[in-house]
Residue, then its C-alpha position, 0 to 999 in steps of 0.5 A: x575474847x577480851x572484857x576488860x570493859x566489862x568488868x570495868x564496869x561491873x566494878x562500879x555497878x556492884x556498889x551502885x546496884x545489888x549484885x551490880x545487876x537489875x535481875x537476879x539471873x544476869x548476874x554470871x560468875x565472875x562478871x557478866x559482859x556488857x551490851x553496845x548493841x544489837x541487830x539481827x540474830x546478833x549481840x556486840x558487848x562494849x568491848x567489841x565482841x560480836x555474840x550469835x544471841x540464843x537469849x534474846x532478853x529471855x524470849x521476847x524477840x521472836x522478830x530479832x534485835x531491831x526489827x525494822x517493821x517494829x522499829x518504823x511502827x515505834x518511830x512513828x507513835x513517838x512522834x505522837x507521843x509515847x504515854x497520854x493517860x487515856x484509852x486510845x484505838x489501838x488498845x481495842x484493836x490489839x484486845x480484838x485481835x488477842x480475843x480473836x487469837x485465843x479462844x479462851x479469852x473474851x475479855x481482857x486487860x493490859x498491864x506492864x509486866x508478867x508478874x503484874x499479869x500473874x498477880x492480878x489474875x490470881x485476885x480476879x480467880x480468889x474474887x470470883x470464886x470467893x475462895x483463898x487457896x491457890x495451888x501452883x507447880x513446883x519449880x514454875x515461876x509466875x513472876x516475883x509477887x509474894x504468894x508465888x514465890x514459894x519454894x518448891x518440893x513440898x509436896x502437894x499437901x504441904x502449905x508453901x514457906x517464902x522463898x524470900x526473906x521479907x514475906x512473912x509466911x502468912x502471904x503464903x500459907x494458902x499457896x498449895x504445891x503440886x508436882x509438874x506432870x503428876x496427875x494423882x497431885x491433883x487429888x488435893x482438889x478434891x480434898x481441899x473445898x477452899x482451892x480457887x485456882x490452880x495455875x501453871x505453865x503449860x509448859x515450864x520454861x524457868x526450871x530448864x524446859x520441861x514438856x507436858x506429858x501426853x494428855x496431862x494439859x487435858x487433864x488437868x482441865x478435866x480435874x479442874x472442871x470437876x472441882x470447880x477450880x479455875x484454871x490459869x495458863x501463864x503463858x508468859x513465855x508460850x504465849x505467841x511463842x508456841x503458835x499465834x494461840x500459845x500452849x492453848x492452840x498447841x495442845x488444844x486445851x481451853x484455860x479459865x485465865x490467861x496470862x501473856x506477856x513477851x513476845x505480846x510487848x514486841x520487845x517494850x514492857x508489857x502483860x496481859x490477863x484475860x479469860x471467860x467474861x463473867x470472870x473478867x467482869x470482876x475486874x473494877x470498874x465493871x467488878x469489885x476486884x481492883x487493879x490499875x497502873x498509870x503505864x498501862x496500854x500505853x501506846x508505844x507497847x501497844x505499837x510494837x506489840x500489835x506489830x509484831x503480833x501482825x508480822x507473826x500473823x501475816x509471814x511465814x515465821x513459825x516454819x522459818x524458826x521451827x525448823x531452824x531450831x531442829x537443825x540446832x537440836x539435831x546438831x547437839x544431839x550429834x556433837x553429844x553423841x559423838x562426845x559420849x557423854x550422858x547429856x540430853x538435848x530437848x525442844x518444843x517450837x522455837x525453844x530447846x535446851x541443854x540438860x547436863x543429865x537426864x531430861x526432867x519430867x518436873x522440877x525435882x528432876x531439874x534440881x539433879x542437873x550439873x548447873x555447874x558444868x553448865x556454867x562451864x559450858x555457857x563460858x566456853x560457847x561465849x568464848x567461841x562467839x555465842x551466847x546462852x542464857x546463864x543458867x541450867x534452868x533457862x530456855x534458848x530461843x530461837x529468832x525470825x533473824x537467826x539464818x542458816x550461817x548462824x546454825x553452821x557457826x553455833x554448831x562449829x562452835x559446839x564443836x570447839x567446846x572440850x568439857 
């Protein structure tokens, strides 16, 4: 495998732009490689090499690169213009359909990005209730906002410290932590009459994958209602992703807030929170809470997004990606096995990942997997024609376009990999 574009072109970006990237997470020791295009289950760099594509930009692509249908639904808005600055049908169409979807959301709003989607749910939920305090989980990422980023293991007493430099600590001394999976965490709730709302992912996609226990999504809603503390899912990455209805649908538990982006955008920028109605009719104009963004419900999101969402609705995609993730994971745990190494394989839906340890059950668990032979690892499945996302501590997703020769490949490449 040749790079020498590439890096070439790293070269330059490293002056241009911090680290050379646009995100944190694309920036792969020592280079990372450039993107021609894409098509399908497929992704060619600028060089010329041709990648089996288990990223898939971090989960929003659940139809694939260039999908056709989204592609066509695209073409035709632009031709009748791409930003207006003014409500238009489909915007009610989409929320109709998403209300519809997700049993928990009765109203909602549009909005450019996950962490705009967080941030605005967790003011609506200090608005509502009146209350300053919020509790998240260690090791769960609800966008780059400052009273989310906070770092994690403190404990569920401790207040939170930045995780960041420029966030003075005062942004996050009413952010409260709790461990993923702990139930008795929770009594902070109870102890704690200032906590508005506890939000988290019902299942953790930026700390390697991590499942709920069984019954701990139940839970946790039954100890929010008794403390009248709101309860926020960001299903950022589960929502659509899981089922039509997200984690929600999955395992059958009813959040207060939702937060949706993704797979919602149809691959064009896009996040959505919504919730019960007498919560969301804070939201200004109805209410005193205030958010707005010029791009918001833009038409050519609201086109790919309302496409996809359709195309997910009317097609049997979820048996088609479902299943082929399992013939994946059923492949790793072989190869593993046959290797004798002490590494685990774990999925839920469309998603797995690879754990070089234990499979972890929170975020402090997560910390004690090899990142670094990870590292090794993604370098040597790229060199053999497919492409992870860049870190321990990221989740694979599996496409609409991935087929049957891709599985074969990415397995045969597995086996190619000597660790």
């Amino acid at each position: 495998m040749k790079l020498e574009k590439s890096e070439e072109l790293y070269k330059e970006a490293i002056n241009l732009m911090p680290g050379g990237v646009s995100s944190p997470v694309r920036a792969i020791k020592p280079f990372p490689f450039y993107t021609a295009y894409a098509k399908g289950s497929k992704i060619v760099d600028v060089d010329g090499n041709e990648y089996i594509d288990y990223c898939m930009a971090y989960g929003p692509l659940i139809l694939g690169h260039g999908s056709e249908v989204v592609k066509k639904a695209i073409a035709e808005q632009i031709e009748k213009g791409w930003l207006y600055g003014t409500p238009i049908e489909l915007e009610v169409e989409y929320a109709k359909l998403i209300t519809k979807l997700y049993k928990s959301i009765d109203m909602l709003r549009f909005v450019n990005t996950g962490s705009e989607a967080t941030m605005a749910a967790l003011r609506v939920a200090r608005g509502y209730t009146k209350k300053d305090k919020i509790v998240k989980v260690e090791g769960s990422f609800h966008g780059a906002h400052d009273s989310v980023l906070v770092k994690a293991g403190s404990g569920a007493t401790t207040h939170g410290i930045p995780n960041s430099a420029g966030i003075p600590k005062e942004f996050v001394k009413n952010t409260l932590q709790v461990p993923y999976n702990d139930l008795e965490a929770l009594s902070i709730l109870e102890k704690d009459e200032d906590i508005a709302t506890l939000i988290l992912e019902p299942v953790m996609g930026n700390s390697a994958l991590i499942l709920p226990e069984e019954d701990y999504l139940k839970e946790v809603r039954k100890i929010t209602e008794e403390n009248d503390v709101l309860l926020i899912f960001d299903e950022v990455i589960t929502g659509f992703r899981l089922a039509l209805g997200g984690a929600q649908e999955y395992y059958n538990v009813k959040p207060d807030l939702t937060t949706l982006g993704k797979i919602a955008g149809g691959g064009l920028p896009i996040g959505i929170f919504g919730g019960k109605k007498e919560i969301m009719e804070r939201v200004a104009p109805s209410g005193d809470v205030y958010q707005a963004g010029t791009f918001s419900g833009n038409p050519l999101t609201l086109v790919a997004g309302y496409t996809t969402v359709r195309f997910l609705m009317e097609n049997d995609v979820y048996s088609k990606i479902n299943k082929t993730t399992e013939k994946i994971v059923e492949g790793i745990k072989d190869w593993i096995e046959d290797s004798n190494r002490e590494w685990e394989v774990g999925s839920i839906a469309s998603m797995f990942c690879m754990y070089f340890g234990k499979k972890p059950k929170n975020y402090n668990d997560a910390l004690k997997l090899d990142k670094d032979k990870f590292i090794e690892f993604f370098w040597a499945m790229l060199n053999n024609g497919v492409f992870l996302p860049p870190s321990q501590y990221e989740t694979c997703f599996v496409s609409y376009a991935h087929e049957k020769e891709d599985v074969e490949k990415t397995l045969e490449a597995l086996k190619c990999v000597e660790l």
